[in-house]
TORDO-836488 format. One record per residue (C-alpha): x, y, z. Coordinates in steps of 0.25 Angstrom, whole numbers, plus 2048, in hexadecimal, padded with zeros to 3 digits. Each point is the difference from the previous one (the first is absolute). Example, Ala and Ser with C-alpha at 12.3 -4.5 7.8 and 13.67 -1.06 7.14 Angstrom:
# TORDO-836488
8317EE81F 80680E7FE 
***
This chain:
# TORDO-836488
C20FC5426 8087F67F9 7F67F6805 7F58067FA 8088027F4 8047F1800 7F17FC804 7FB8077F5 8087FB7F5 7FE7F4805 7F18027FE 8018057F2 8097F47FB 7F67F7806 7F58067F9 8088017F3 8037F1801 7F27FB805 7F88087F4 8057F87F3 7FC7F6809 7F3805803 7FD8047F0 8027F17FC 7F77FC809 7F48097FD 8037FF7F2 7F57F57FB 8077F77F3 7F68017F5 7FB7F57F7 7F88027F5 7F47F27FF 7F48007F8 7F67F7802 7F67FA7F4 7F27FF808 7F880580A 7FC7F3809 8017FA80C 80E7F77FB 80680E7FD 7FC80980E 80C7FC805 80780E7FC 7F4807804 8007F980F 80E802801 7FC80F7FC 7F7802809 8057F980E 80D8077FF 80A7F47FA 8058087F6 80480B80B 8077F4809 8077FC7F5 80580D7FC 7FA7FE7F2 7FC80B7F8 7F67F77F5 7F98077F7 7F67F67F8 7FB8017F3 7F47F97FB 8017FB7F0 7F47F67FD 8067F37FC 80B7F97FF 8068027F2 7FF80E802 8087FE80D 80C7F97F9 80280A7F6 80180980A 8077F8809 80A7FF7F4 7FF8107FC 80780280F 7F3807806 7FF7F880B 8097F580A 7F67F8805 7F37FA7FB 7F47F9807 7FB7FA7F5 7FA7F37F8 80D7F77FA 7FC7FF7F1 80480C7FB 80E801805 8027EF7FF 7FC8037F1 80B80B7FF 80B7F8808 7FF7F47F5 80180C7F4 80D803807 7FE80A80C 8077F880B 80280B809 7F07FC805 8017F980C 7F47FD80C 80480180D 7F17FE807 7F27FA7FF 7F3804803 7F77F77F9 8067F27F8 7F07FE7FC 7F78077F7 7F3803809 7F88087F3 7F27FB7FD 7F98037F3 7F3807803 7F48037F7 7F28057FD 7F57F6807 7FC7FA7F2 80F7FB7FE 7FC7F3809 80D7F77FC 80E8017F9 7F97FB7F3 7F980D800 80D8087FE 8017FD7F3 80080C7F5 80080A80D 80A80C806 8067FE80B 80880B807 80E7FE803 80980B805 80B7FD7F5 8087F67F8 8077F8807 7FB80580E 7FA7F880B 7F47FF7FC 8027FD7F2 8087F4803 7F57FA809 7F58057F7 8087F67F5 8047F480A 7F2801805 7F87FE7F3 80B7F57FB 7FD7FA80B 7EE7FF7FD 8037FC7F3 80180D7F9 80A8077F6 80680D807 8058047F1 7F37FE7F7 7F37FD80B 80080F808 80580E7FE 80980680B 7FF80E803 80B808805 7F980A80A 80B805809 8017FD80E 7F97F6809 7F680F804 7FD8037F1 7FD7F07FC 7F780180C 7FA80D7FB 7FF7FB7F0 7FA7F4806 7F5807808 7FC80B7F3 7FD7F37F7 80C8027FA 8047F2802 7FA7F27FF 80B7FA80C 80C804808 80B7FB804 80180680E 8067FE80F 7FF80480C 7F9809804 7FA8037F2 7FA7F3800 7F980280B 7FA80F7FC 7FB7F77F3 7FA7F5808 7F880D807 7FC8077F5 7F97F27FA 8097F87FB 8057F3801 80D7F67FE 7FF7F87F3 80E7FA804 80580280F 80F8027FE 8057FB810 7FA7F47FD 80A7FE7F6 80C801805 8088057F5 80D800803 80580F7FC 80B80A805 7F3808802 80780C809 80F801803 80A808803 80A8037F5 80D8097FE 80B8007F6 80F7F9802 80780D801 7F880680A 8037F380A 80E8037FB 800810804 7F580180B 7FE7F2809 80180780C 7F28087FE 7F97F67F9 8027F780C 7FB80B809 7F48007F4 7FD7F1802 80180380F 7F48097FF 7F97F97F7 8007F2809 7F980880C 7F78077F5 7FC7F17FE 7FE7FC80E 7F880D802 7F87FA7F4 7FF7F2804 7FD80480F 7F880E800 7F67FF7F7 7F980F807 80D8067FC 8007FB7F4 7F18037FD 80380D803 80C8007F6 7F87FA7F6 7F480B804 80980B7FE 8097FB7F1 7F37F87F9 7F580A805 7F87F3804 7F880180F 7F77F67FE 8027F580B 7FB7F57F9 8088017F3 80E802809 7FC7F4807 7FE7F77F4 80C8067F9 80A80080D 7FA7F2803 8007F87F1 80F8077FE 8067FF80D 8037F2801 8097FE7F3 80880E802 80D7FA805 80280680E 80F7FE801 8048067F2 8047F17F9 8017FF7F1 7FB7F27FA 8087FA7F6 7F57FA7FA 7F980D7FF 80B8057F8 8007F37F7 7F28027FC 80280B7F9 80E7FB7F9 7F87F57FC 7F680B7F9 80A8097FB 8087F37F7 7F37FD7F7 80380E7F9 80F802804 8097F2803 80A808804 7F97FF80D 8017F0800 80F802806 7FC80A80C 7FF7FA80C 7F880680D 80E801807 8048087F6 7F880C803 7FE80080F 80A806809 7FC7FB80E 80B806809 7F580B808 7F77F5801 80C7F7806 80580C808 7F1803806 8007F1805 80D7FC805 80180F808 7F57FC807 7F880C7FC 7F47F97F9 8017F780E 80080A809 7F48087F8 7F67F47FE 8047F980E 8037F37FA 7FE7FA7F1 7F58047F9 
***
C-alpha cells in the first residue's frame, strides 16, 4: 500500500511539474507584422503561412495588410503593429523627422523592379507628358520610381504628368484597365496582367536598376530591446520562406494562386521570373539602397544629410543567421 501510495504521488508531482512546461511550449509568441503590398517580394509571410514555419517556430503572426508605406509608418508609430514588410521611404522619412526608434533588420529587395505601363498610343516616355499616371500613394513605391523614372527621360515629375493615388498595386491595375488612367506604375505581377490585357512598357523599370530599399523588414528599437528572442525565431522563418521562394517555384505558384487570385501560367511565370533574380535570397540589406533614398529625402528635409545607412540598420539576425550556420546549412553552401 505505501508503494502505491508513494508511486502515486510520485505520478502526480511529475505531472504537476512537467505541465507548466508543457503550456510554454504549446503557447505560440504572437507578433503582430503588416505588410504594405501584395507581390511576389512580399509572399514571404504567406509562404511561411502556408508551409507551416510559423508553426515550427512557435510563432502566432497575425498579418495585416495597409497599402503603402507612409500609412505603414504611422502605423508602425501608433503601436499597431511590431514588425513591417515594407518599402524604406516612409519610415527613413519619419527617422530623419526624429522617430529613431525605426530600425531594418532584413531585406528583400535593394532594387526597384516597377515599370511604367501605358495604353498602345503612348509609344515613348515623351508621350507622358500632361498624363495620369496611377500610383498607390505619396511617397510609396511606385511613386518614387514613377519620379526617378521620368527624371531620368528628360521629364519634370512635379509639372510634366499627374500621379493618381489609386490604392494598392490590385486597384492601380484595376483603374488602369477601366481607362481610368493614362499609365501605371506597377510590379510584379500586375505588370504582367497589363502587359496581357494590351498594354506595353513605356519605361522598363529592371533595366534600371534603381537602387531602392524596395522591400525590407523593419521594427522599432524597443521591440529588439523587449522581444529578440521571437523576432530571431521570426527571421528564422522568414529565411526558409525565402529559400522556398527562391527554390519551389510550384509551391510558390500555388501561394501566389491562392493570395493574388491569379492562375494564369504565363503571367506567374513572367512575374516569378522577371522578379526573381533581384529579391535577395539570404535576407541582406544594401547600404547603398538605404542611401538612395537619404539622398531623396535631403532636397526637401537636410536633416537627412547627416544620417548615415549604418544608422538605421540593425544587422545582428542577419549576423546571427550566417555565423550559426543556419543560412549554410539551408542553402547547402553560399548563395
Amino acid at each position: 500500500m505505501k508503494t502505491r501510495i508513494i508511486l502515486g504521488l510520485s505520478c502526480s508531482i511529475l505531472l504537476l511539474c512537467a505541465w507548466p512546461k508543457a503550456q510554454t511550449v504549446s503557447a505560440a509568441d504572437k507578433l503582430v507584422g503588416i505588410h504594405s503590398a501584395r507581390v511576389l517580394s512580399q509572399s514571404m509571410p504567406w509562404i511561411a503561412q502556408e508551409a507551416g514555419l510559423f508553426k515550427k517556430y512557435n510563432l502566432d503572426f497575425p498579418l495585416v495588410y495597409i497599402a503603402s508605406s507612409p500609412a505603414v509608418t504611422a502605423a508602425m508609430l501608433g503601436g499597431d503593429a511590431e514588425i513591417a514588410l515594407t518599402g524604406g521611404e516612409g519610415m527613413i522619412r519619419a527617422f530623419v523627422q526624429g522617430a529613431t526608434d525605426f530600425v531594418f533588420i532584413g531585406g528583400v529587395k535593394n532594387v526597384l523592379t516597377h515599370s511604367i505601363l501605358a495604353k498602345q498610343e503612348i509609344k515613348r516616355p515623351g508621350d507622358l507628358k500632361g498624363k495620369k499616371i496611377g500610383i498607390n500613394r505619396i511617397g510609396s513605391n511606385p511613386h518614387y520610381f514613377a519620379v526617378q523614372a521620368l527624371r531620368q527621360k528628360g521629364l519634370d515629375p512635379g509639372k510634366d504628368v499627374q500621379f493618381i493615388q489609386s490604392g494598392g498595386a490590385p486597384e492601380t491595375l484595376a483603374a488602369l484597365l477601366s481607362d481610368s488612367l493614362d499609365a501605371a506604375s506597377l510590379t510584379a505581377p500586375a505588370d504582367t496582367q497589363a502587359i496581357a490585357r494590351g498594354y506595353h512598357y513605356v519605361i522598363y523599370g529592371p533595366d534600371l536598376r534603381v537602387p531602392y530599399a524596395a522591400t525590407t523588414f523593419v521594427t522599432r528599437r524597443p521591440v529588439i530591446a523587449k522581444r529578440s528572442q521571437v523576432l530571431t525565431q521570426f527571421m528564422r522563418a522568414m529565411a526558409e520562406a525565402a529559400k522556398i521562394q527562391h527554390t519551389d517555384k510550384e509551391f510558390t505558384y500555388k501561394v501566389l494562386g491562392k493570395q493574388l487570385r491569379l492562375t494564369d501560367r504565363k503571367i506567374l511565370d513572367a512575374a516569378y521570373n522577371g522578379e526573381i533574380k533581384v529579391l535577395e535570397p539570404r535576407l541582406d540589406v544594401k547600404a547603398e539602397a538605404f542611401q538612395a533614398i537619404l539622398d531623396e529625402v535631403a532636397k526637401i528635409d537636410a536633416r537627412a544629410k547627416k544620417v548615415k545607412p549604418e544608422d538605421l540598420i540593425d544587422r545582428r539576425y542577419l549576423e546571427g543567421l550566417e555565423k550559426s550556420g543556419f543560412l549554410d546549412n539551408l542553402w547547402g553552401s553560399k548563395k
